[in-house]
Biopython code that builds the backbone (N, CA, C, O; Angstrom):
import numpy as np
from Bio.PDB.StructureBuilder import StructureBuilder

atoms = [
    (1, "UNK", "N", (44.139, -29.783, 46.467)),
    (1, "UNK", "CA", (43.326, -29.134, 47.460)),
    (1, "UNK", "C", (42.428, -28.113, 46.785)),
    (1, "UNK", "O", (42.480, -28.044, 45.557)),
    (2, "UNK", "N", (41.906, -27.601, 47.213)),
    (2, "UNK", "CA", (40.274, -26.986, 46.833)),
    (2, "UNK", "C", (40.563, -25.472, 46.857)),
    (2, "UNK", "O", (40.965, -24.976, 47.909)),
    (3, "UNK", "N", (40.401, -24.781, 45.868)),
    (3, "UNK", "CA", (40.721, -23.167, 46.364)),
    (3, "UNK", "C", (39.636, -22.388, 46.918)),
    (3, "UNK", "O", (39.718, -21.162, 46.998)),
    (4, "UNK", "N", (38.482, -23.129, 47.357)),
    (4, "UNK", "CA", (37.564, -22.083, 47.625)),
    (4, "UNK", "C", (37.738, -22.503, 49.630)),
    (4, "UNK", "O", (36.747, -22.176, 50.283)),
    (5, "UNK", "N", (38.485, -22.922, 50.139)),
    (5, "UNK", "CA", (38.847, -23.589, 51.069)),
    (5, "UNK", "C", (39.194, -22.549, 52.066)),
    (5, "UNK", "O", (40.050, -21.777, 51.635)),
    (6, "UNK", "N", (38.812, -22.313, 53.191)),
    (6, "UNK", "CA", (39.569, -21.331, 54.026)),
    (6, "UNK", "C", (40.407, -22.006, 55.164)),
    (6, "UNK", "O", (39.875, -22.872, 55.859)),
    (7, "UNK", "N", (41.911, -21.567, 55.402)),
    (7, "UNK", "CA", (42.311, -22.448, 55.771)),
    (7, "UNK", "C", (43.358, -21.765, 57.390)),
    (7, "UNK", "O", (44.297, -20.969, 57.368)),
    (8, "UNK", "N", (42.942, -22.216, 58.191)),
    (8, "UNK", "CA", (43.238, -22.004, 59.473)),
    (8, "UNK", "C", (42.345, -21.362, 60.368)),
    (8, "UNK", "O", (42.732, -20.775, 61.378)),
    (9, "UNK", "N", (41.191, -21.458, 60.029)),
    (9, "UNK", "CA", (39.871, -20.959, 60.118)),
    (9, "UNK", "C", (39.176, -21.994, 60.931)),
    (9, "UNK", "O", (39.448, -23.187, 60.793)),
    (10, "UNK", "N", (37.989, -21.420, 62.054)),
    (10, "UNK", "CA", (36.995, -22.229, 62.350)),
    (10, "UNK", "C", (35.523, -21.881, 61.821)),
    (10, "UNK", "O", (35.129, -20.724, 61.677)),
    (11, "UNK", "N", (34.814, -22.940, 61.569)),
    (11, "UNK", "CA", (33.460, -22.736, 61.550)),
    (11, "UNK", "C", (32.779, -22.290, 61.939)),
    (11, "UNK", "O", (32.083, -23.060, 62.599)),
    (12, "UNK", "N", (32.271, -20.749, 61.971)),
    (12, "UNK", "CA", (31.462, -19.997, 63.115)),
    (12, "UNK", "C", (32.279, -19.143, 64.008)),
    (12, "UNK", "O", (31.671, -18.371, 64.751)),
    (13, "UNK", "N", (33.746, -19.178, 64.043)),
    (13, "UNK", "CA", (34.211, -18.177, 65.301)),
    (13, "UNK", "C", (34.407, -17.316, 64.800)),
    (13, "UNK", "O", (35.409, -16.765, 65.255)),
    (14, "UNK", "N", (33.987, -16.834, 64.051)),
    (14, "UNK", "CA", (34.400, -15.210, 63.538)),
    (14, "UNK", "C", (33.550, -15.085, 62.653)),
    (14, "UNK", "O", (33.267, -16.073, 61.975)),
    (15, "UNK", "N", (33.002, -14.012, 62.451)),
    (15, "UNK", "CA", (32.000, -13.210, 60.743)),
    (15, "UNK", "C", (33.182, -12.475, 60.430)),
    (15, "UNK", "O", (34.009, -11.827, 61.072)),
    (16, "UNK", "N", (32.882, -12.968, 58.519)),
    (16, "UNK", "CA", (33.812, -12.062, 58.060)),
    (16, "UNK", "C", (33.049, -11.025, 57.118)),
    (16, "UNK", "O", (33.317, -10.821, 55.934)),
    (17, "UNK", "N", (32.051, -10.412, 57.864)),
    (17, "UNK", "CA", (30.726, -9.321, 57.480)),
    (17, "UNK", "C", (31.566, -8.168, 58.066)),
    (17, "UNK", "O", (32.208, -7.962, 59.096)),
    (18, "UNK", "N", (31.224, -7.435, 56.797)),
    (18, "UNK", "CA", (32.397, -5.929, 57.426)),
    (18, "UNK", "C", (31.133, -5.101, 58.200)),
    (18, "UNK", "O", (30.122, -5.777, 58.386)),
    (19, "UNK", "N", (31.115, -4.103, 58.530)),
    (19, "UNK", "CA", (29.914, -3.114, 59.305)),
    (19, "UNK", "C", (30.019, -1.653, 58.246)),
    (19, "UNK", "O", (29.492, -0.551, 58.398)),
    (20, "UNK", "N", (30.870, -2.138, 57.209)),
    (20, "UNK", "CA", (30.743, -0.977, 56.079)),
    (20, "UNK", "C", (29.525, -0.986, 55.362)),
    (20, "UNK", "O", (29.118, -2.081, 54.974)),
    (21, "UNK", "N", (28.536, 0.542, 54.987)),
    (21, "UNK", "CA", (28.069, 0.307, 54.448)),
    (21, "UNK", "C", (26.505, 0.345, 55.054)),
    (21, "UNK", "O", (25.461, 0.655, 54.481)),
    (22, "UNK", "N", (26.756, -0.110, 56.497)),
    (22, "UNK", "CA", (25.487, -0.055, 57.133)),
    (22, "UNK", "C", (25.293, 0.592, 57.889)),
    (22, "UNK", "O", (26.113, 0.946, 58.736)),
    (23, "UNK", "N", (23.749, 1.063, 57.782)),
    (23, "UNK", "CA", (23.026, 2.365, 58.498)),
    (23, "UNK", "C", (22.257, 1.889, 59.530)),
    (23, "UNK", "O", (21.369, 1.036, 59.518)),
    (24, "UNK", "N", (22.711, 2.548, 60.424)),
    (24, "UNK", "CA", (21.692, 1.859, 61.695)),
    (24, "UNK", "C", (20.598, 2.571, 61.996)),
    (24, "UNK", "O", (20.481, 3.744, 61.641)),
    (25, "UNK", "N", (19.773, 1.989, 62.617)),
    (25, "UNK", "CA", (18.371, 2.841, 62.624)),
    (25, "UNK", "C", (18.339, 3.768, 63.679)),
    (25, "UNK", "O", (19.022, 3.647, 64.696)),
    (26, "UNK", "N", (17.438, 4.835, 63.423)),
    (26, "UNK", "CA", (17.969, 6.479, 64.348)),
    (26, "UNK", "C", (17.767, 5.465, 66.030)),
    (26, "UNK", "O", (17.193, 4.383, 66.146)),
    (27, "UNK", "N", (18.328, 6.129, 66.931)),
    (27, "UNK", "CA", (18.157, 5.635, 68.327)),
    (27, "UNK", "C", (18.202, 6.815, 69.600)),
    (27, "UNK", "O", (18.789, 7.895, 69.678)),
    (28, "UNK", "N", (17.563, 6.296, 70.272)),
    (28, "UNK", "CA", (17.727, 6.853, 71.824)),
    (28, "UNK", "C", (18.196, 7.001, 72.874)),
    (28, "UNK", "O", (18.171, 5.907, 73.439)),
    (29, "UNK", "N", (18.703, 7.871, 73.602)),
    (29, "UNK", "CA", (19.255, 7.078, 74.664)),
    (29, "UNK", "C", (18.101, 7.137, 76.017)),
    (29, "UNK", "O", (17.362, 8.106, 75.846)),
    (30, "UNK", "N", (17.826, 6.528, 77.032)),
    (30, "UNK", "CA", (16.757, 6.811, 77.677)),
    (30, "UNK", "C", (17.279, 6.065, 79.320)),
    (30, "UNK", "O", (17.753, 4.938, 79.470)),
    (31, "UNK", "N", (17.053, 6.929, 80.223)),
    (31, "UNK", "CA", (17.820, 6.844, 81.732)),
    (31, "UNK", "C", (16.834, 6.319, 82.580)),
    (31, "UNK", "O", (15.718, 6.818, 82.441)),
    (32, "UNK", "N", (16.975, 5.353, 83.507)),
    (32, "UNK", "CA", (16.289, 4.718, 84.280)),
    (32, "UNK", "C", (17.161, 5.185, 85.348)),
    (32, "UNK", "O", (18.293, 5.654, 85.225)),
    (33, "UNK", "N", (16.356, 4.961, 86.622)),
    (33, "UNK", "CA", (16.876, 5.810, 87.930)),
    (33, "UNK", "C", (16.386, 3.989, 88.888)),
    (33, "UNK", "O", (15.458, 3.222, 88.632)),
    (34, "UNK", "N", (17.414, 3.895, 89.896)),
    (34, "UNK", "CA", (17.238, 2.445, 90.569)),
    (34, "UNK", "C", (16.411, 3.210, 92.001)),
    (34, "UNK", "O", (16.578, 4.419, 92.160)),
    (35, "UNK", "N", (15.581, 2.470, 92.941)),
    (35, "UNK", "CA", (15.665, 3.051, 93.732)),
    (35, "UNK", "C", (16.778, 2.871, 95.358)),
    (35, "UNK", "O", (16.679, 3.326, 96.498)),
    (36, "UNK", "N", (17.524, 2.197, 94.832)),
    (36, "UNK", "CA", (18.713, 2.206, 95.613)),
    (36, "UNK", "C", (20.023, 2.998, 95.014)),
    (36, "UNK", "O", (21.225, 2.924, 95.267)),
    (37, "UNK", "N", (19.154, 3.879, 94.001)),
    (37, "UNK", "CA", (20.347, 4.802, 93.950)),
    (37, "UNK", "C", (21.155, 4.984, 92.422)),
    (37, "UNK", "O", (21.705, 6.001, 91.999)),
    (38, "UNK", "N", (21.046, 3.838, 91.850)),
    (38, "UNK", "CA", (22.020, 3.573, 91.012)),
    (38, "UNK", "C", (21.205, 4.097, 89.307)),
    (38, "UNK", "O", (20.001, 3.927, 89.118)),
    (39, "UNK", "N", (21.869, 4.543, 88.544)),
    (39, "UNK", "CA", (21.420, 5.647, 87.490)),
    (39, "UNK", "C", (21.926, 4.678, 85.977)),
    (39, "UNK", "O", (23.027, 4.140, 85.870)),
    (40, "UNK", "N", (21.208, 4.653, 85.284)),
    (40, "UNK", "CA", (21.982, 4.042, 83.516)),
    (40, "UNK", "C", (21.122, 3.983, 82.270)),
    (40, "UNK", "O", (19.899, 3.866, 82.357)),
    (41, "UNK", "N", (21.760, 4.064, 81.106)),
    (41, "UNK", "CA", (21.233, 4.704, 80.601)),
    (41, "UNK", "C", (21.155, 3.015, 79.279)),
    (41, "UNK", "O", (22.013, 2.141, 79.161)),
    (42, "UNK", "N", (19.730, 3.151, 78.484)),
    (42, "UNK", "CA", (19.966, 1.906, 77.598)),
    (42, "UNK", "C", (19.456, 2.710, 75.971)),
    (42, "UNK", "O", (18.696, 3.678, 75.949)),
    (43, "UNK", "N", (19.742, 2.404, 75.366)),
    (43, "UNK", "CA", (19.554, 2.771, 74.018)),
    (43, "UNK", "C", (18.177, 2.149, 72.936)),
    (43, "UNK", "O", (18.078, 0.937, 72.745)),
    (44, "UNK", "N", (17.535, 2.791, 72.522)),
    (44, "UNK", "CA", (16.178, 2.444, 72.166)),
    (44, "UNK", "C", (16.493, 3.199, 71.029)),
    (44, "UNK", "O", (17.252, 4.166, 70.981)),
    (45, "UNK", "N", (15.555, 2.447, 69.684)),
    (45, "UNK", "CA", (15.277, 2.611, 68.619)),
    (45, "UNK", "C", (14.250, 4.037, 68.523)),
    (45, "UNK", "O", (13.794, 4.402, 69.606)),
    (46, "UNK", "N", (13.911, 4.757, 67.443)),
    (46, "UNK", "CA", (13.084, 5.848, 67.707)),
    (46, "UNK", "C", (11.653, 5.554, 68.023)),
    (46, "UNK", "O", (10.822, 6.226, 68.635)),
    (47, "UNK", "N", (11.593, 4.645, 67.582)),
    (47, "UNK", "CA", (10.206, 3.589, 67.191)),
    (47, "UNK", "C", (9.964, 3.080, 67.842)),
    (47, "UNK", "O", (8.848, 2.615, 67.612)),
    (48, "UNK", "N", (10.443, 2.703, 68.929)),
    (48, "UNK", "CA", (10.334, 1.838, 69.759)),
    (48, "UNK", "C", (9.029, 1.881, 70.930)),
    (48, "UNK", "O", (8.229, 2.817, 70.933)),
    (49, "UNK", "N", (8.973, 1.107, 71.590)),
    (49, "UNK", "CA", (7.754, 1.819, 72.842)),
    (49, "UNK", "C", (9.237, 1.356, 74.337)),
    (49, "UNK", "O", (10.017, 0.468, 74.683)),
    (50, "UNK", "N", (8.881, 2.380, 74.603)),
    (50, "UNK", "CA", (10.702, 2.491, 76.188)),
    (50, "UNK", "C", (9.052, 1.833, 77.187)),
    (50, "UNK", "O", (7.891, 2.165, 76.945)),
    (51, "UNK", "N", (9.485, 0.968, 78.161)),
    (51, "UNK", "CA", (9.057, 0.553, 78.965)),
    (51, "UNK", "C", (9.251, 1.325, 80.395)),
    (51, "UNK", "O", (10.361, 1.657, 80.812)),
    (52, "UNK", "N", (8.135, 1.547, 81.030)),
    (52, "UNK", "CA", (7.925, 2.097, 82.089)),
    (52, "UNK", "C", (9.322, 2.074, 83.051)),
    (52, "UNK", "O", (9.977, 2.988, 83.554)),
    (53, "UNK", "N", (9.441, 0.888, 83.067)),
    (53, "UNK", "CA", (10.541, -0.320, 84.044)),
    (53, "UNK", "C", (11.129, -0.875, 83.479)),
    (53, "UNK", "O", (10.804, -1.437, 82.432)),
    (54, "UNK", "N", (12.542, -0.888, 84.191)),
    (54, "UNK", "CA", (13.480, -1.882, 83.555)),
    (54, "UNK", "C", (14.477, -2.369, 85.120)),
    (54, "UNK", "O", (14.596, -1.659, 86.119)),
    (55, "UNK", "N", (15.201, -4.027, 84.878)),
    (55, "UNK", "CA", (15.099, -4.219, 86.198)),
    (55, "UNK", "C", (16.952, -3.966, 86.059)),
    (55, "UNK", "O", (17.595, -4.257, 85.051)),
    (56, "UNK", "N", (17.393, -3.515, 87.020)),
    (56, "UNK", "CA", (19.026, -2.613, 87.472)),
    (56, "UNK", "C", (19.738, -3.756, 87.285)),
    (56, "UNK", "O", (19.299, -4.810, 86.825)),
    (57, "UNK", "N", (20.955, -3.506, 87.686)),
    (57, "UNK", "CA", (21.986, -4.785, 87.996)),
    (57, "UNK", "C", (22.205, -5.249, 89.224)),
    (57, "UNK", "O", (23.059, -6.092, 89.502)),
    (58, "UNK", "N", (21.158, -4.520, 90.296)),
    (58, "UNK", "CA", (21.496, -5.194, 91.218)),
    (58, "UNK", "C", (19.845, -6.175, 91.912)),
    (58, "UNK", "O", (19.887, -6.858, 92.935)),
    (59, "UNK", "N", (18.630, -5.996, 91.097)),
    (59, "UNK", "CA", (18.127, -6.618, 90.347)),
    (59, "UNK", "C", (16.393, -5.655, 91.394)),
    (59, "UNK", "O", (15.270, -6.146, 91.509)),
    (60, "UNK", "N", (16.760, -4.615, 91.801)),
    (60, "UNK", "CA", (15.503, -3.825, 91.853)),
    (60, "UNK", "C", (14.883, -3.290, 90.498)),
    (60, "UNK", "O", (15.585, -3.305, 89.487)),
    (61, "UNK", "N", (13.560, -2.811, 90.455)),
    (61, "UNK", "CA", (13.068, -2.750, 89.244)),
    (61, "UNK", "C", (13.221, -0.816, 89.253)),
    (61, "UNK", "O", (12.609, -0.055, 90.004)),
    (62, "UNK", "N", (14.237, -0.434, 88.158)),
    (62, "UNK", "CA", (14.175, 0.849, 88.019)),
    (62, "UNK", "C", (13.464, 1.285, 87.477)),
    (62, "UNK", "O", (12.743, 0.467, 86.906)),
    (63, "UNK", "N", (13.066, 2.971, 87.198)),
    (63, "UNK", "CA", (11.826, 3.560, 86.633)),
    (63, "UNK", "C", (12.207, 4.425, 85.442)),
    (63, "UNK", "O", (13.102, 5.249, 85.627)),
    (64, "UNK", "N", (11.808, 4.366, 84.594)),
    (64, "UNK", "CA", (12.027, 5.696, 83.684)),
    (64, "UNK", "C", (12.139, 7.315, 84.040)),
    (64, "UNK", "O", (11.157, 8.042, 84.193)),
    (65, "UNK", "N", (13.476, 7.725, 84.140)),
    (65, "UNK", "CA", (13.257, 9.325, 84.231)),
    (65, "UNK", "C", (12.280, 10.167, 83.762)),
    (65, "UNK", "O", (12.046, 9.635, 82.677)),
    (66, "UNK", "N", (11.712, 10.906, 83.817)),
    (66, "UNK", "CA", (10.708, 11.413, 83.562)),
    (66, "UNK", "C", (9.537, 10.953, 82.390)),
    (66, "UNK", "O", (9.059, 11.531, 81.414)),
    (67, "UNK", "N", (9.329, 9.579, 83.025)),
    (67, "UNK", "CA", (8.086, 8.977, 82.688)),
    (67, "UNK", "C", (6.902, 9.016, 83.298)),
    (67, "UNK", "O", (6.695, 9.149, 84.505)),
    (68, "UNK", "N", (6.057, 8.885, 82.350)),
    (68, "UNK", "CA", (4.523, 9.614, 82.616)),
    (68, "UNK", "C", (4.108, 8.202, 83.024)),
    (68, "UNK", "O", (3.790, 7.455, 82.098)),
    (69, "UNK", "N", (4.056, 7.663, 84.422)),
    (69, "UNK", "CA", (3.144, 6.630, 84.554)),
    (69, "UNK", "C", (1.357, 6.815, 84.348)),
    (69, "UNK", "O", (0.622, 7.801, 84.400)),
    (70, "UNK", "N", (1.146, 5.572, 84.133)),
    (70, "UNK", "CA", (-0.655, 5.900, 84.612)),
    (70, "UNK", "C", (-1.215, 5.481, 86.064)),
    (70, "UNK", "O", (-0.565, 4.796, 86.854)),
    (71, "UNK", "N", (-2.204, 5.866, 86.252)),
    (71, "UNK", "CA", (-2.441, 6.472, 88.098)),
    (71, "UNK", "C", (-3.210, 5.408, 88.193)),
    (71, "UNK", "O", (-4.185, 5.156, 87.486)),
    (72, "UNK", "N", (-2.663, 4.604, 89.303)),
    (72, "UNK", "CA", (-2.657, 3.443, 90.161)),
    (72, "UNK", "C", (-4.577, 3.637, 90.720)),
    (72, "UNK", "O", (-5.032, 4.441, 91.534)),
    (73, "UNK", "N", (-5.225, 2.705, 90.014)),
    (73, "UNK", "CA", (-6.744, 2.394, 90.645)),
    (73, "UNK", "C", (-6.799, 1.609, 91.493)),
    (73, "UNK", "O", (-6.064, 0.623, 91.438)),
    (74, "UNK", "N", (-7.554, 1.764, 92.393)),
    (74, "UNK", "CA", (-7.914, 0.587, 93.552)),
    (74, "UNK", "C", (-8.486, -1.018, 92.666)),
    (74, "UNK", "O", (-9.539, -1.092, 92.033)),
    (75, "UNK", "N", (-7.870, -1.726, 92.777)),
    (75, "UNK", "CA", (-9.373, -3.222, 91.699)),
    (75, "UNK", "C", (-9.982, -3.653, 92.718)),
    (75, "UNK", "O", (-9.504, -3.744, 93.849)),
    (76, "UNK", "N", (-11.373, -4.024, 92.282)),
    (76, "UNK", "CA", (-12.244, -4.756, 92.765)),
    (76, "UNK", "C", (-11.833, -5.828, 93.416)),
    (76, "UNK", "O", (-10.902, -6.337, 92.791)),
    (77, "UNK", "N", (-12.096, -6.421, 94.399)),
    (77, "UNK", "CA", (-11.801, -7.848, 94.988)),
    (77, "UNK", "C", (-12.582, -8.430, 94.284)),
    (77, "UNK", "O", (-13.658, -8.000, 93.868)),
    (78, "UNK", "N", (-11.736, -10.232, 93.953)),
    (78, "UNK", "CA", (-12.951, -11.103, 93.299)),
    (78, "UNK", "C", (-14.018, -11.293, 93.682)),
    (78, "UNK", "O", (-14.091, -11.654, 94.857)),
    (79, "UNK", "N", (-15.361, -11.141, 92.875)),
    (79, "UNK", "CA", (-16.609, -11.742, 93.763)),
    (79, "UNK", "C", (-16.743, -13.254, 94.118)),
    (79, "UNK", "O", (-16.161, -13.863, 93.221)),
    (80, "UNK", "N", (-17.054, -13.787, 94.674)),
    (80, "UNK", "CA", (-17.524, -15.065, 94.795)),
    (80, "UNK", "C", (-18.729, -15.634, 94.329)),
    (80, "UNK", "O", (-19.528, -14.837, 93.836)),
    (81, "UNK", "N", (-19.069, -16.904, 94.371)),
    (81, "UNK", "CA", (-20.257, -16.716, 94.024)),
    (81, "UNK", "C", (-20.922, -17.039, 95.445)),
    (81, "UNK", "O", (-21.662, -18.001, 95.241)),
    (82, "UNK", "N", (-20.970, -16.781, 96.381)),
    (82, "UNK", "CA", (-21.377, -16.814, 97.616)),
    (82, "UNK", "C", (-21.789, -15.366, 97.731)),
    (82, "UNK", "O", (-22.901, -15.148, 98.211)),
    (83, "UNK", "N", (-20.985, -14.276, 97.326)),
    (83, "UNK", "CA", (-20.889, -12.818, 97.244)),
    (83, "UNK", "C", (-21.814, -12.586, 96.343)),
    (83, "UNK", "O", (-22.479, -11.663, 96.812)),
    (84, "UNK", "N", (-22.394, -12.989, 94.971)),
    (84, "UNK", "CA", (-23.159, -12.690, 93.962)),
    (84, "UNK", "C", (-24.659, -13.023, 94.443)),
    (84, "UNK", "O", (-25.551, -12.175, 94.436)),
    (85, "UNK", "N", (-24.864, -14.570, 94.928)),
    (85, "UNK", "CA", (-25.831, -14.707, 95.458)),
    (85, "UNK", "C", (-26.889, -14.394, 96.889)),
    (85, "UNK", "O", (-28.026, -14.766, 97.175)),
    (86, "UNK", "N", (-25.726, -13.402, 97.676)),
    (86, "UNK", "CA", (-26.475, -12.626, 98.680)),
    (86, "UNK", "C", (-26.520, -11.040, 98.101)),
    (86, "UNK", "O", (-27.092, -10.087, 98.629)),
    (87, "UNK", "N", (-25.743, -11.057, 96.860)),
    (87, "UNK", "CA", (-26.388, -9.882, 96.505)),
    (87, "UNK", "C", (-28.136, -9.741, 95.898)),
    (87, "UNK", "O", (-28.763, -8.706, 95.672)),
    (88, "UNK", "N", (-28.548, -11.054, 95.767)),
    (88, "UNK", "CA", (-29.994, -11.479, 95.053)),
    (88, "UNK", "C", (-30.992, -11.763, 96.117)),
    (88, "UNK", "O", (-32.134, -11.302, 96.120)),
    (89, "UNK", "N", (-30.449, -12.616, 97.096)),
    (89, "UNK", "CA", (-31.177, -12.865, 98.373)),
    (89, "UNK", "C", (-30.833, -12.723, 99.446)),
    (89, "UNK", "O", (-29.677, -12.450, 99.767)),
    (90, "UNK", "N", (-31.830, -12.890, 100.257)),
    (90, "UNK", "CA", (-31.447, -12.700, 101.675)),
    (90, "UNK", "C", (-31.232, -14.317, 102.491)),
    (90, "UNK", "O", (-31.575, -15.435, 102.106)),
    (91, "UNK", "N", (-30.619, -13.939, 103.579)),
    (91, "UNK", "CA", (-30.626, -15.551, 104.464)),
    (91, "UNK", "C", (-31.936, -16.194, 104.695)),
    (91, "UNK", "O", (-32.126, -17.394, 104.499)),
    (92, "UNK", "N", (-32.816, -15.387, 105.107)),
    (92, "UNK", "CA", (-34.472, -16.219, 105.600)),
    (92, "UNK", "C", (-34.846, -16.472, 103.956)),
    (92, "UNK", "O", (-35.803, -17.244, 103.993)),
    (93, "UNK", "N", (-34.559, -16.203, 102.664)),
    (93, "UNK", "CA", (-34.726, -17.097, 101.679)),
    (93, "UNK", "C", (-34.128, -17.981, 101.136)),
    (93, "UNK", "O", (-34.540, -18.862, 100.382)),
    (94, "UNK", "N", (-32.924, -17.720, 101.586)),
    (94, "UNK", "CA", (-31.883, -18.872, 101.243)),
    (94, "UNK", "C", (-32.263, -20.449, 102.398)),
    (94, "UNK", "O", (-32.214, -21.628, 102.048)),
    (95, "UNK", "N", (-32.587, -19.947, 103.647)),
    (95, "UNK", "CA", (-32.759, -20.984, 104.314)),
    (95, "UNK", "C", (-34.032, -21.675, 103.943)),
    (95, "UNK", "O", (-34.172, -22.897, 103.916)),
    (96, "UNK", "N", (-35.126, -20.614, 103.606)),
    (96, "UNK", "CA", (-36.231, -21.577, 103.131)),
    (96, "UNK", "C", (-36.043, -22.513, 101.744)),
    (96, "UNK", "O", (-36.582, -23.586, 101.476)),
    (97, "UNK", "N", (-35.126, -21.755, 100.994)),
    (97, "UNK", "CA", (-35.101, -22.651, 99.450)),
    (97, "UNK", "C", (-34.182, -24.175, 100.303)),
    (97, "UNK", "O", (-34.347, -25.293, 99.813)),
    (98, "UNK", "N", (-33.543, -24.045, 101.184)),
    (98, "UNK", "CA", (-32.972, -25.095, 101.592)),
    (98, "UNK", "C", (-33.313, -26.184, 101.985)),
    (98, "UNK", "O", (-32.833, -27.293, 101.750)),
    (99, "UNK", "N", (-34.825, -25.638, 103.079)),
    (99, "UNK", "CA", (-35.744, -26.474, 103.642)),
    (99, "UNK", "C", (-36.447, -27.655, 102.594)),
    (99, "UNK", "O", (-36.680, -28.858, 102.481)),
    (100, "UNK", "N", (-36.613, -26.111, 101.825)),
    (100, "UNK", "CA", (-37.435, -26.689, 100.177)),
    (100, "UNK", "C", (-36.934, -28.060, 99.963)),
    (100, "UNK", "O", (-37.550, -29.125, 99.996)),
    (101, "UNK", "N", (-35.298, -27.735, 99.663)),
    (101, "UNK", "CA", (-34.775, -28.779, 98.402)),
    (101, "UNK", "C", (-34.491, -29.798, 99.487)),
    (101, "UNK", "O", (-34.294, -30.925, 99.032)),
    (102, "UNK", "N", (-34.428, -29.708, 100.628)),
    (102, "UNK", "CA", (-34.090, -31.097, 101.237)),
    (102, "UNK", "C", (-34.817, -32.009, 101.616)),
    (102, "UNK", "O", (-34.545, -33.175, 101.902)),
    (103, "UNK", "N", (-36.237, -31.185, 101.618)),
    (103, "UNK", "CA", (-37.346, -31.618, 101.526)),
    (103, "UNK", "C", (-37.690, -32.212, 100.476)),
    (103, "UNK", "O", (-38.225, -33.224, 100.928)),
    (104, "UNK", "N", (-37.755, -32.282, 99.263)),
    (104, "UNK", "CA", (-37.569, -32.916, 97.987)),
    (104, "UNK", "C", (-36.633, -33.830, 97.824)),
    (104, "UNK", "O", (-36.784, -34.801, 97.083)),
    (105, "UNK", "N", (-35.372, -33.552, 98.638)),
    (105, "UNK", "CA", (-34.711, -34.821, 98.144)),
    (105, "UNK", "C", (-34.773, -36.016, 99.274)),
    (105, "UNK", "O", (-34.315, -37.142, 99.080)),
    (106, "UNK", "N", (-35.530, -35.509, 100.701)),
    (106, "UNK", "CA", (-35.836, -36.698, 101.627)),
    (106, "UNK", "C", (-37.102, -37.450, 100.955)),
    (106, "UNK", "O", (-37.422, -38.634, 101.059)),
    (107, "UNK", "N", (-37.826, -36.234, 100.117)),
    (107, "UNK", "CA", (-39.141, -37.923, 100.062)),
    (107, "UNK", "C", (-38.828, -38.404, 99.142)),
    (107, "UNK", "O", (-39.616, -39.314, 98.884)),
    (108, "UNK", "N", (-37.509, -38.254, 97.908)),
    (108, "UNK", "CA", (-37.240, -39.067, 97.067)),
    (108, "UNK", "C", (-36.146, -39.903, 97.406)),
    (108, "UNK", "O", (-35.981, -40.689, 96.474)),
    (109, "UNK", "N", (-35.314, -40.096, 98.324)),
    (109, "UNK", "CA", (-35.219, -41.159, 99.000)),
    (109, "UNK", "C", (-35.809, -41.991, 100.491)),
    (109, "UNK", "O", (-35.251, -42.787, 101.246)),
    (110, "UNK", "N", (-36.976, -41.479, 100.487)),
    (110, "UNK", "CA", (-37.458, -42.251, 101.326)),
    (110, "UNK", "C", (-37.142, -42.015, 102.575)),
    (110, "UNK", "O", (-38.056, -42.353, 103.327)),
    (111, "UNK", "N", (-35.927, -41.432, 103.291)),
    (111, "UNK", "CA", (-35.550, -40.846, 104.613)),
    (111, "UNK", "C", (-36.489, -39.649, 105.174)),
    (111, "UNK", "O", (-36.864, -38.586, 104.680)),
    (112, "UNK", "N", (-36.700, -40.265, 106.386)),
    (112, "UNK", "CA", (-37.342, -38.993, 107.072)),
    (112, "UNK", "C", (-36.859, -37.728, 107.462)),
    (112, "UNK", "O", (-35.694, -37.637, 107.848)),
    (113, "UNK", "N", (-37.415, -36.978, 107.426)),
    (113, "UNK", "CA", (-36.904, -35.614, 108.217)),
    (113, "UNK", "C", (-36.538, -35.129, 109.563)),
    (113, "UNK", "O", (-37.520, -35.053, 110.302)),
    (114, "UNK", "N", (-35.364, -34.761, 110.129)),
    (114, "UNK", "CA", (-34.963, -35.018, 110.641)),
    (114, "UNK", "C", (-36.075, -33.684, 111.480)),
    (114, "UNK", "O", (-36.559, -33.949, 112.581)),
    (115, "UNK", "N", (-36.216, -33.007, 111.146)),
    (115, "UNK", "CA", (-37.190, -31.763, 111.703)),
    (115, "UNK", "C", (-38.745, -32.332, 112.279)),
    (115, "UNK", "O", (-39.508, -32.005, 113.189)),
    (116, "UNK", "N", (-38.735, -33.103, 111.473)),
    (116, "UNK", "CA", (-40.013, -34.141, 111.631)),
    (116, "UNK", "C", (-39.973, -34.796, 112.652)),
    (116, "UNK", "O", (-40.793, -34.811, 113.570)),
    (117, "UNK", "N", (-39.098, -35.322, 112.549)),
    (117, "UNK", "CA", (-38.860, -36.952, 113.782)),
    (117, "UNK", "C", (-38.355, -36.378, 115.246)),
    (117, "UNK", "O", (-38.413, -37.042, 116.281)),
    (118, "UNK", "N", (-37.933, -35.254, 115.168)),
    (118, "UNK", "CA", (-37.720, -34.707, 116.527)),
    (118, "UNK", "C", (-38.620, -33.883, 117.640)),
    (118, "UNK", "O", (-38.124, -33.562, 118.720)),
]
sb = StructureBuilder()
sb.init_structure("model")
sb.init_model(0)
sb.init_chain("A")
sb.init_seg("    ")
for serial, (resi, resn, name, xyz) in enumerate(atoms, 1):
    if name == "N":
        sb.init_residue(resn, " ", resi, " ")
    sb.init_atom(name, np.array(xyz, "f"), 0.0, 1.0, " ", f" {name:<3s}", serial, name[0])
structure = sb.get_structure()
């Protein structure tokens, strides 16, 4: 048999890495408040960036104790482009460019106008 063999052992269920020896990096402790109440605290590196929010155990999103949020702006609603283009024109030009183009595309197919024929 083999002496480099470990024997009554599994593959992977245990490290046999001692924790002697090693320095852990400086840390924090930093308290989130739930707003149903519930208080805890998670440990952060010095270095780290602590997140505004973190979500509880009972799965509301808690806040950082005396964290400096940034101040909530109103946003713009999306424009449209329906919204962009009455910012350029008005309706009595929009209806004439309409007249225009349908007018162009009745005498290129040959159909009459219906403004016409009535």
């Amino acid at each position: 048999m083999s002496q480099g063999a470990l024997r009554g052992t599994r593959l992977g269920a245990a490290s046999y890495e001692s924790d002697a020896h090693v320095e852990l990096a400086p840390r924090q402790a930093t308290f989130y408040d739930c707003p149903k109440g519930h208080s805890f605290s998670l440990p952060f590196s010095e270095e780290a960036d602590i997140p505004l929010h973190w979500e509880c155990r009972c799965g509301a999103a808690a806040e950082l104790r005396d964290g400096v949020f940034p101040e909530v702006t109103a946003a713009k609603p999306a424009r449209s482009h329906w919204d962009m283009l009455r910012e350029r024109r008005s309706l009595e030009d929009l209806e004439e460019l309409l007249s225009e183009r349908l007018g162009l595309l009745r005498a290129t197919t040959g159909r009459p106008s219906k403004r016409n024929s009535a």
